[in-house]
C-alpha positions as CSV (number, residue, x, y, z in Angstrom):
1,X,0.0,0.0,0.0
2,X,1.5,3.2,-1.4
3,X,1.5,6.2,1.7
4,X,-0.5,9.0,1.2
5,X,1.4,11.7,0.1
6,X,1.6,14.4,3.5
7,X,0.2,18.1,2.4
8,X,2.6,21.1,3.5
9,X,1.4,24.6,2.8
10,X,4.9,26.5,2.0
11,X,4.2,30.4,3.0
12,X,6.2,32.9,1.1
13,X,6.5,36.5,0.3
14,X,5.3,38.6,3.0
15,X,5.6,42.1,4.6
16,X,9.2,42.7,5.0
17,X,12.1,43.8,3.9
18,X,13.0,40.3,3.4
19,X,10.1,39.7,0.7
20,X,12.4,39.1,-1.8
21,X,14.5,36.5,0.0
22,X,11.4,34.4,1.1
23,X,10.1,34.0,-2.6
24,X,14.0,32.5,-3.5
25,X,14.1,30.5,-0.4
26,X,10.5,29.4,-1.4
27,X,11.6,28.8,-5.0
28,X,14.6,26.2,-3.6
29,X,11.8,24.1,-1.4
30,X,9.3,23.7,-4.4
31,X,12.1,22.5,-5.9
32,X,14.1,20.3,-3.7
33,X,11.2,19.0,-1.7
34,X,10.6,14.5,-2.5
35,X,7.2,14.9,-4.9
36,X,6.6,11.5,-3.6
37,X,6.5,12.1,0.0
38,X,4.8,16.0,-0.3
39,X,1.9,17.4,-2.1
40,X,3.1,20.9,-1.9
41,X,0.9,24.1,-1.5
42,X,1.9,27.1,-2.6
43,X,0.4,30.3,-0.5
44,X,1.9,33.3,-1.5
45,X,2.0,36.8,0.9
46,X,2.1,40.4,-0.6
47,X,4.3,43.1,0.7
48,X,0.5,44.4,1.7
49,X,0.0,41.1,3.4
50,X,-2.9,39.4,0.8
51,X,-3.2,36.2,1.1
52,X,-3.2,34.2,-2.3
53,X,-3.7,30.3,-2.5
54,X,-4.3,28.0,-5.2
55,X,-3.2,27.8,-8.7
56,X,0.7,29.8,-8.9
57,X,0.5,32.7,-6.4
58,X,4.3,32.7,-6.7
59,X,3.6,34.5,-10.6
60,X,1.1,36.9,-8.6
61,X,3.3,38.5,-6.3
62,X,6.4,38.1,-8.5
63,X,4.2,40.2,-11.3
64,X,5.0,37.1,-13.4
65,X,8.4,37.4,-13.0
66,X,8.5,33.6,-11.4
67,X,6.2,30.9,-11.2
68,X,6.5,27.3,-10.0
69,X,5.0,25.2,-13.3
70,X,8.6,24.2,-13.6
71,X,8.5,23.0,-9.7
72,X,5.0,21.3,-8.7
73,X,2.1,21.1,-11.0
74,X,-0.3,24.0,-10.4
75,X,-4.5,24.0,-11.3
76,X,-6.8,26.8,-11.5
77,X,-6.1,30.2,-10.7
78,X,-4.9,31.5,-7.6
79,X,-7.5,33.7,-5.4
80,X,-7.4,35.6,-2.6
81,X,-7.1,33.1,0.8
82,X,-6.6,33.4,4.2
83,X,-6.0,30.5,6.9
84,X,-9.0,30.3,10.0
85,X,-7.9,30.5,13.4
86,X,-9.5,28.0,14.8
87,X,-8.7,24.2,15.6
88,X,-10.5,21.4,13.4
89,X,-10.6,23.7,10.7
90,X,-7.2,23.2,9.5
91,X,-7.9,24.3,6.0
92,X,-7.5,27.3,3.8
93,X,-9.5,29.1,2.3
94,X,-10.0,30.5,-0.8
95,X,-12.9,33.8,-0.5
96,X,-14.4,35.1,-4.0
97,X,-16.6,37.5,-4.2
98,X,-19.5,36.1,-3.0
99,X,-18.7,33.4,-1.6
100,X,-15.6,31.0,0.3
101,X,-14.1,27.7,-0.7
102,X,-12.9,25.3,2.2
103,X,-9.8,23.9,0.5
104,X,-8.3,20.3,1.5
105,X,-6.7,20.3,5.1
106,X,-2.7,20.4,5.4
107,X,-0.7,18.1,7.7
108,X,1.9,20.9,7.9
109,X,2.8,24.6,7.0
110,X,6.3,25.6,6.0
111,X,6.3,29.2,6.5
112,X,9.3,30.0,4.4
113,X,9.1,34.0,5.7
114,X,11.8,35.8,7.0
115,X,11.8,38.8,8.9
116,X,8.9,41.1,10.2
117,X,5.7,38.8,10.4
118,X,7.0,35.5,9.4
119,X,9.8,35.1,11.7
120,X,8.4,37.3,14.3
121,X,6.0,35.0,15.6
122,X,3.2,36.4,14.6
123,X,2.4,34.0,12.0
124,X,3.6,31.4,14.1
125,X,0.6,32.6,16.8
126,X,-2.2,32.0,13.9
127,X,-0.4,28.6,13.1
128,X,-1.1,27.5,17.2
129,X,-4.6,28.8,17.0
130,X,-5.2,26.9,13.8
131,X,-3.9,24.2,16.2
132,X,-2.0,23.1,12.9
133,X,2.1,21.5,13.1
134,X,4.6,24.3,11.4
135,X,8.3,24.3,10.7
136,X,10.4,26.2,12.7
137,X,10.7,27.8,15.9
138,X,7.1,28.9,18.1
139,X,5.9,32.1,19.0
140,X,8.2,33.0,22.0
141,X,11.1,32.1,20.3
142,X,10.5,33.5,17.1
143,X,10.0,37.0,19.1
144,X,13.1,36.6,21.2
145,X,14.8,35.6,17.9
146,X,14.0,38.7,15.8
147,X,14.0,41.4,18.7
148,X,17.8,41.9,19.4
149,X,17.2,43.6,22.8
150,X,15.6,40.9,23.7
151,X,17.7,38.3,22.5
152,X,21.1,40.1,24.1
153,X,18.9,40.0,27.5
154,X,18.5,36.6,26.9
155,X,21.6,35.3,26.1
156,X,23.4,37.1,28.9
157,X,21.2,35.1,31.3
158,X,22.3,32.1,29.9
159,X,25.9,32.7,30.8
160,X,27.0,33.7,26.5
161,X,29.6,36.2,25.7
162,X,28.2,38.9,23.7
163,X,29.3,42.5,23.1
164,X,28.2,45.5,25.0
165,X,24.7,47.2,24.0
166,X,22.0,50.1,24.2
167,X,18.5,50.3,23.7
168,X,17.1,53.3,22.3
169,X,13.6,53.9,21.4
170,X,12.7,56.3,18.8
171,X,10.6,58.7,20.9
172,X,13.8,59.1,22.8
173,X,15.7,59.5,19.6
174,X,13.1,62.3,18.2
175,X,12.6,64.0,21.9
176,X,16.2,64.2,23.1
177,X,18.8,63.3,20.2
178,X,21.7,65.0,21.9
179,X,21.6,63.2,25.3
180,X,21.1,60.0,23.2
181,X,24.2,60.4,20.9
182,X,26.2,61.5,24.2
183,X,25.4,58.4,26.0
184,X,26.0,55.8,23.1
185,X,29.3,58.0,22.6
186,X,29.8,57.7,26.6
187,X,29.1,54.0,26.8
188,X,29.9,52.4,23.9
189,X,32.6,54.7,21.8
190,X,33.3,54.1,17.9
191,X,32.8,52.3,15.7
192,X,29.1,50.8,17.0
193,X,27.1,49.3,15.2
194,X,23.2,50.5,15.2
195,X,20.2,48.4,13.9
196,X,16.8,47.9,14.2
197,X,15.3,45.5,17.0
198,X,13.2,43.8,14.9
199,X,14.7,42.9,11.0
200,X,17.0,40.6,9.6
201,X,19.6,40.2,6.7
202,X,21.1,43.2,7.7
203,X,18.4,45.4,6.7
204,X,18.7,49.4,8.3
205,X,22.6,48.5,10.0
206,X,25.4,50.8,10.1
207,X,28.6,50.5,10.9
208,X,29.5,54.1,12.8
209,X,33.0,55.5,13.0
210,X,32.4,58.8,14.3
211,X,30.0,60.8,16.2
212,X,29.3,62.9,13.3
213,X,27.7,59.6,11.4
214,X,25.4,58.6,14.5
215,X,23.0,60.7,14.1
216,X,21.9,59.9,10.4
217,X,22.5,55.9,11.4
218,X,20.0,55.9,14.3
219,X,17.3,58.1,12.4
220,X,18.3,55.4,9.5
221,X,17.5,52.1,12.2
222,X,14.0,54.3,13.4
223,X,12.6,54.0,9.7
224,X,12.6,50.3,10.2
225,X,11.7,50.0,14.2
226,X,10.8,52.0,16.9
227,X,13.2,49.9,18.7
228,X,17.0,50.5,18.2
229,X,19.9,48.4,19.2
230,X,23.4,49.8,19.8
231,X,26.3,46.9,20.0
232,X,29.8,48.2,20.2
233,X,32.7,46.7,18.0
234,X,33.9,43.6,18.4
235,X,37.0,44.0,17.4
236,X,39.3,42.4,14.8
237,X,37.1,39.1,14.2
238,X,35.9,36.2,11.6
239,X,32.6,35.6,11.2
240,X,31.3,32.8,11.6
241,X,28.4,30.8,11.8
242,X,26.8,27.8,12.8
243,X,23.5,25.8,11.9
244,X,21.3,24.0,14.6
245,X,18.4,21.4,13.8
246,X,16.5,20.0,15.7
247,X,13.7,20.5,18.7
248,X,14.7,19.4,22.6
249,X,18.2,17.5,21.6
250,X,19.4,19.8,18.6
251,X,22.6,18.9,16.3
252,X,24.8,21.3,15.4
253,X,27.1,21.6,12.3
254,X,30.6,22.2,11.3
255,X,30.7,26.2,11.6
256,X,31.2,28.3,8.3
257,X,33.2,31.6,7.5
258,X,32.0,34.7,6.1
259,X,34.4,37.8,4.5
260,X,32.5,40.4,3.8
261,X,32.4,41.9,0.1
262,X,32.5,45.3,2.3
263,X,33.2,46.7,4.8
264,X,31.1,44.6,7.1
265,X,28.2,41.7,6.5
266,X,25.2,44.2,5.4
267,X,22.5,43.2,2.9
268,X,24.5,44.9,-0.1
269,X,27.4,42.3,1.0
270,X,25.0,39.1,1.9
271,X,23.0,39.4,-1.8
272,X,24.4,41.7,-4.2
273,X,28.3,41.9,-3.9
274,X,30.3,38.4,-4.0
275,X,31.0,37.9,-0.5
276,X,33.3,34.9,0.2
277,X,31.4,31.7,2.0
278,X,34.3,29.7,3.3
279,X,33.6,26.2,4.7
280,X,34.5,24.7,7.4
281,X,35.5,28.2,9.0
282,X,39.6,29.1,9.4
283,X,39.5,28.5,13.0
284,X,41.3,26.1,15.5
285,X,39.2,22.8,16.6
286,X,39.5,23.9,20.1
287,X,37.4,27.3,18.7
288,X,35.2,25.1,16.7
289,X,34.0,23.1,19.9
290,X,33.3,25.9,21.7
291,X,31.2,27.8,18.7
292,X,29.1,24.5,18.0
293,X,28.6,24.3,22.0
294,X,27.2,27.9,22.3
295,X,25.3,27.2,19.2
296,X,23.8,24.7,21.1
297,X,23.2,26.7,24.3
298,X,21.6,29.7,22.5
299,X,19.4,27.9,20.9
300,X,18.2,26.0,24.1
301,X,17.8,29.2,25.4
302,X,15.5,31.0,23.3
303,X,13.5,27.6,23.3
304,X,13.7,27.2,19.5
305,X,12.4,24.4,17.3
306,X,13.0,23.4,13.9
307,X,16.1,25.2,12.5
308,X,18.3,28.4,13.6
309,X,21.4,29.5,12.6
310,X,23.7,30.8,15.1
311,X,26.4,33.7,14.2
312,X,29.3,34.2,16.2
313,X,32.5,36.9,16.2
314,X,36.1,34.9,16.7
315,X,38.7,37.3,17.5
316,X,41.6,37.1,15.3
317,X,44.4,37.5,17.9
318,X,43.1,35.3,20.5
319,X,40.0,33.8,19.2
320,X,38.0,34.7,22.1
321,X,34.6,33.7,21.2
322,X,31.3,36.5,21.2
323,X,27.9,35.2,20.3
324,X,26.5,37.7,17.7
325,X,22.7,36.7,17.2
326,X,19.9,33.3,15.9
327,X,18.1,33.9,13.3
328,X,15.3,31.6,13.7
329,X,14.2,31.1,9.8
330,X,17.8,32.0,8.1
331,X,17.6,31.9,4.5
332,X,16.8,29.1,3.0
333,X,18.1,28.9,-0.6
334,X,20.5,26.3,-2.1
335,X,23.0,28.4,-1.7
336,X,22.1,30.1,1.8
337,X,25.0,29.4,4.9
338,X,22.5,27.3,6.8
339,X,21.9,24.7,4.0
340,X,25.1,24.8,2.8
341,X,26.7,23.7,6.3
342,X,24.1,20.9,6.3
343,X,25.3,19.9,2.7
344,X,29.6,20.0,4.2
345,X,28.1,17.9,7.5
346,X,26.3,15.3,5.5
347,X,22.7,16.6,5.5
348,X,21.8,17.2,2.0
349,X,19.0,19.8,1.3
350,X,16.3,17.9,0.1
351,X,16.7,15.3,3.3
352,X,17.3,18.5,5.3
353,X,13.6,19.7,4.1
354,X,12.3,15.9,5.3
355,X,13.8,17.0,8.9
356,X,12.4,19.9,9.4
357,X,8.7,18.6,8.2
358,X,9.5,15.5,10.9
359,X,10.3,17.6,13.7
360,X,7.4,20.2,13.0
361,X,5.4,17.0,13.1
362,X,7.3,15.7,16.3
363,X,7.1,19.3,18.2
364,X,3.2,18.9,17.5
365,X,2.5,15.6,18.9
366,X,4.6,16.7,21.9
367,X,2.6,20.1,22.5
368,X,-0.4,18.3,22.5
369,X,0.1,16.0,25.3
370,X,-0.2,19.4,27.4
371,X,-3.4,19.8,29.7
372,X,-5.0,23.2,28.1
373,X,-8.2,22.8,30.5
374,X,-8.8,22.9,34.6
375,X,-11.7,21.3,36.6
376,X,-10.6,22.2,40.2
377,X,-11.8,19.1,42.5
């Protein structure tokens, strides 16, 4: 008896600044993903945040630019969808003018988003109510993930090197500029880095080398957030980084090296300039052991699930170790960092995709054997 094939509702697109690196990240799954084992779903996101299932959605918010024919066969015509937020009903839906289509239930959603609600957990809070298993990490950790305040906080509790930081919030930043410039100048000194809390792949960072430039780089960050996060240099370092699978006992892989195109890791360096990806990373074993042990730990800490990639500074003189940040749903291309250090630890992507279904599944089953009622005696 042939299995039936499981259902898994990839989510793409979405509204962030990392639209554009979902829908490739998307692309690699529809394409990589064992056609005999998934029936794939495609539900595309908008940078307005409509919802569009059936058919290609992929050509819809692409303009036509992609489309996944090529990938998975696609029928009718995509529509505009949504997902209810309620248990038993773990379907999509299609809504048309007049009237809504229940589509067939999934058995699990991929939500291949990065960045501002996809990796936030805000997505990852409809997913729970839907009561439906989802890749990845859950609703606290996904927050903790993507707000760097937070996720400093965090990791200093859990005994983790990182560098020193301030928060700023941008009514501060509009209502008293001077006494915030004076006590990031005070504290932290040049070069800092400033970024938004909540944003990934580098979006809205700059590297400051002078007072004079910290001004434009936090009004830069307050576009993006109205949290701000201030880290002081690290130093003369590699970069490195490390990626973690798993859910309770996580594995970790061999770490990888990044050299910047530019003058440090920004999104101009990660996907337009040729930034060297060197695997395994130029460090000694001893430093590998630690940065595959912290990997470990931070994960734990945040409580993640799923996948997470880990980034790390190594000092170059004595290869002192400085957790950097998790990114909770890196990118997920063929040619991204964390599937590439799954393909050099023997992981390739297509069985990596398998995983990550298997532990959604796995997380799931175990979340469910919680007690979510109380009948006093």
């Amino acid at each position: 008896m042939v299995a039936k094939r499981k259902r898994v509702a990839v989510v793409f697109g979405g509204r962030s600044g990392e639209h554009e690196v979902s829908i490739l990240s998307a692309a690699s799954v529809f394409q990589a993903a064992n056609k005999e084992l998934y029936e794939l779903v495609p539900v595309g996101i908008t940078k307005e945040g409509c919802w569009y299932v059936g058919g290609d959605p992929m050509a819809i918010i692409t303009d036509g630019h992609m489309r996944l024919t090529e990938s998975i066969p696609t029928t009718g015509e995509s529509q505009p969808g949504t997902l209810l937020p309620q248990p038993g009903e773990n379907s999509l839906v299609a809504i048309g003018e007049k009237t809504k289509q229940m589509l067939s239930p999934v058995d699990v959603v991929f939500p291949v988003l990065h960045g501002t609600y996809g990796e936030d957990g805000t997505i990852q809070g409809l997913l729970e109510l839907a009561d439906i298993p989802y890749v990845g990490a859950g609703v606290v950790a996904s927050a903790v993930g993507m707000d760097k305040a937070l996720m400093h906080a965090i990791f200093r509790d859990a005994g983790l090197p990182g560098v020193e930081f301030l928060v700023v919030k941008r009514y501060e930043l509009e209502k008293q500029p001077q006494e915030v410039l004076k006590r990031i100048e005070a504290k932290l000194g040049f070069p800092c880095f400033v970024k938004p809390a909540n944003l990934g792949s580098s979006v809205g960072i700059s590297k400051v080398n002078s007072c004079s430039q910290l001004l434009p780089a936090l009004q830069l960050a307050a576009t993006y957030d109205r949290k701000i996060v201030v880290e002081a240099s690290a130093g003369d370092v590699r970069e490195i980084e490390v990626s973690v699978l798993g859910n309770d006992d996580p594995i970790v892989s061999i770490p990888g090296e990044i050299v910047p195109a530019g003058e440090f890791y920004d999104y101009k360096a990660k996907y337009l300039d040729d930034s060297e990806l060197i695997v395994p990373a130029r460090i000694s074993p001893t430093a590998v052991q630690q940065v595959q042990q912290m990997a470990k730990q931070a994960f734990l800490a945040c409580d993640c699930a799923g996948l997470a990639r880990v980034d790390f500074f190594v000092r170059k003189d004595d290869e002192a170790v400085i957790v950097n940040e998790i990114n909770t749903m890196p990118g997920f291309t063929r040619i991204s960092m964390y599937p590439k250090l799954w393909e050099a630890s023997g992981i390739p992507y297509s069985e990596l995709i398998d995983r990550l279904i298997n532990l959604a599944l796995e997380r799931h089953a175990d979340k469910s054997r919680s007690t979510t009622s109380y009948e006093p005696m």
